[in-house]
C-alpha positions in Angstrom: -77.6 -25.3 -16.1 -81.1 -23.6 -16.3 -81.2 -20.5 -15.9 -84.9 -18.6 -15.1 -85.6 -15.1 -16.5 -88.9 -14.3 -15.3 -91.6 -16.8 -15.6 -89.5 -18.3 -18.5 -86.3 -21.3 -18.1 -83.8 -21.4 -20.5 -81.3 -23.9 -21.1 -77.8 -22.9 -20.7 -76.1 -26.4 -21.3 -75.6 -25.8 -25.2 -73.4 -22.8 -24.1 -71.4 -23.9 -21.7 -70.3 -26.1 -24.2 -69.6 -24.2 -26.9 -67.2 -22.7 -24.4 -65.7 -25.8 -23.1 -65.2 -26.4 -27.0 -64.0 -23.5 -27.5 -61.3 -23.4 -24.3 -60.3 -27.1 -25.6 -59.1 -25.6 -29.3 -57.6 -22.7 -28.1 -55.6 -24.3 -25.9 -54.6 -26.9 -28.3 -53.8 -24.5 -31.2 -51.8 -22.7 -28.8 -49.8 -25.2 -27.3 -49.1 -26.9 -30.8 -48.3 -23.6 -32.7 -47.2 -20.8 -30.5 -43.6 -20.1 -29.9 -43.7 -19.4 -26.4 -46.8 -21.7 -25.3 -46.6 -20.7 -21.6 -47.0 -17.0 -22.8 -49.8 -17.8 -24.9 -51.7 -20.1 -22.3 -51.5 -17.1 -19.5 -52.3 -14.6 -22.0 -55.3 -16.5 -23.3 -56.6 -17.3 -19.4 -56.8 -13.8 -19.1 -58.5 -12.7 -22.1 -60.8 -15.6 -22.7 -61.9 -15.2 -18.4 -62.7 -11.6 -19.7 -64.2 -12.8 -22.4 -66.7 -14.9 -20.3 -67.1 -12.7 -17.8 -68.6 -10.0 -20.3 -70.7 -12.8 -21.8 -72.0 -13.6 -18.7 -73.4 -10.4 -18.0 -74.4 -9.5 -21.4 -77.4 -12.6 -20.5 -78.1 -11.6 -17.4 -78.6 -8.1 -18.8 -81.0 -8.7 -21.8 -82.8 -11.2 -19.4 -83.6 -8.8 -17.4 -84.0 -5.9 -19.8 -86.5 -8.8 -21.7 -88.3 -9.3 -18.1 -88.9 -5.2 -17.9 -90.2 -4.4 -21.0 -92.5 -7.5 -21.1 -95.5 -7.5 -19.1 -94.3 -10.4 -16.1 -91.8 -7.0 -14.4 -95.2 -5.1 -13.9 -95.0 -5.1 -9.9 -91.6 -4.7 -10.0 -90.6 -3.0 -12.8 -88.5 -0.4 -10.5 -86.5 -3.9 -9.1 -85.8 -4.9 -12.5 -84.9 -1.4 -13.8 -82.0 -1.6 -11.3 -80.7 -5.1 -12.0 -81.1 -3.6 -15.7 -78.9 -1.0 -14.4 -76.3 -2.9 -12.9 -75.9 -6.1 -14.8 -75.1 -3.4 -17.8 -72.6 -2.0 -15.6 -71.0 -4.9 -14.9 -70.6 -5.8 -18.5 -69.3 -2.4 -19.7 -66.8 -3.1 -16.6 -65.9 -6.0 -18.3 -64.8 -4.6 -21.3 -63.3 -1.7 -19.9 -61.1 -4.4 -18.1 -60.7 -5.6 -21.8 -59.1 -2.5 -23.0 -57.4 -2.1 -19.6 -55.7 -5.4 -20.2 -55.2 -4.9 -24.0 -53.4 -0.8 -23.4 -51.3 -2.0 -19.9 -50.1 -5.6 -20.2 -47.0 -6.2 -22.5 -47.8 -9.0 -24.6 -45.5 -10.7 -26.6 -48.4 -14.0 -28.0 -51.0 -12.2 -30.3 -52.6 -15.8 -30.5 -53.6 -16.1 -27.0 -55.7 -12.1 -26.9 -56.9 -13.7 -30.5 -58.2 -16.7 -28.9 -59.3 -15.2 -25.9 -61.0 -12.3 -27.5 -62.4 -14.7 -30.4 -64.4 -16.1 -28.0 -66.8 -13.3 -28.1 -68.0 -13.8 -31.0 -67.3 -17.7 -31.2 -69.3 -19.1 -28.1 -72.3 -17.2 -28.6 -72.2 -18.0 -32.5 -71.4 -22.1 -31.5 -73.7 -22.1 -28.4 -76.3 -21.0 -30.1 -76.2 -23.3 -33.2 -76.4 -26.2 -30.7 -79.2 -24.8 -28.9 -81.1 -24.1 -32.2 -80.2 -28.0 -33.5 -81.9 -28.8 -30.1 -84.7 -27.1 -30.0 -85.4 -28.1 -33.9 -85.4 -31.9 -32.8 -87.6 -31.0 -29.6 -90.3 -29.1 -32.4 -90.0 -32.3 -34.5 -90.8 -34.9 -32.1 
């Protein structure tokens, strides 16, 4: 998955896995420890989609925040101004849904949010140590 942010391409494959990884765990830690694994499972599809969703649109917002303030959005800086604009929407959407879902839905499995919410902070922490390995190796050679 490549994904193009201007005149540059970056590499999205060490990410996706990261979260692949990190769906694969939670769904094994939940399903071995959790009381009521069925609970946990729906609660942790809910909070980890979040979770990616706002991910998602935290790239595609610094992409094109990147792309503005550098000097390739000159012709269109107004175009990427608004994508700015509305990717950053879209993201704070995403974490209003968070706290939406958090406040509204009873939930009785604290380890599926804690999964699913973990993977803010896990995917982009993992994905990013593999992309770094990577491109180390790439330098190297």
């Amino acid at each position: 998955m490549i994904a193009r942010f201007g005149k540059h391409s970056v590499d999205l494959r060490p990410f996706v896995w990261a979260t692949l990884l990190w769906t694969v765990v939670s769904v094994g830690a939940l399903s071995s420890f959790s009381e009521d694994p069925g609970a946990a499972l729906r609660s942790l599809a809910i909070y980890l989609g979040l979770a990616i969703f706002d991910l998602f649109f935290l790239v595609k917002t610094v992409a094109a925040t990147l792309v503005l303030m550098s000097d390739q959005g000159a012709k269109n800086r107004t175009a990427y101004a608004i994508q700015a604009l509305v990717y950053g929407g879209l993201k704070f959407a995403g974490l209003g849904a968070i706290g939406l879902c958090l406040w509204k839905i009873p939930s009785t499995t604290s380890g599926g949010i804690l999964f699913g919410l973990g993977a803010i902070v896990a995917i982009p922490l993992l994905g990013g140590f593999l992309w770094s390995r990577r491109e180390i190796k790439e330098s190297e050679s």
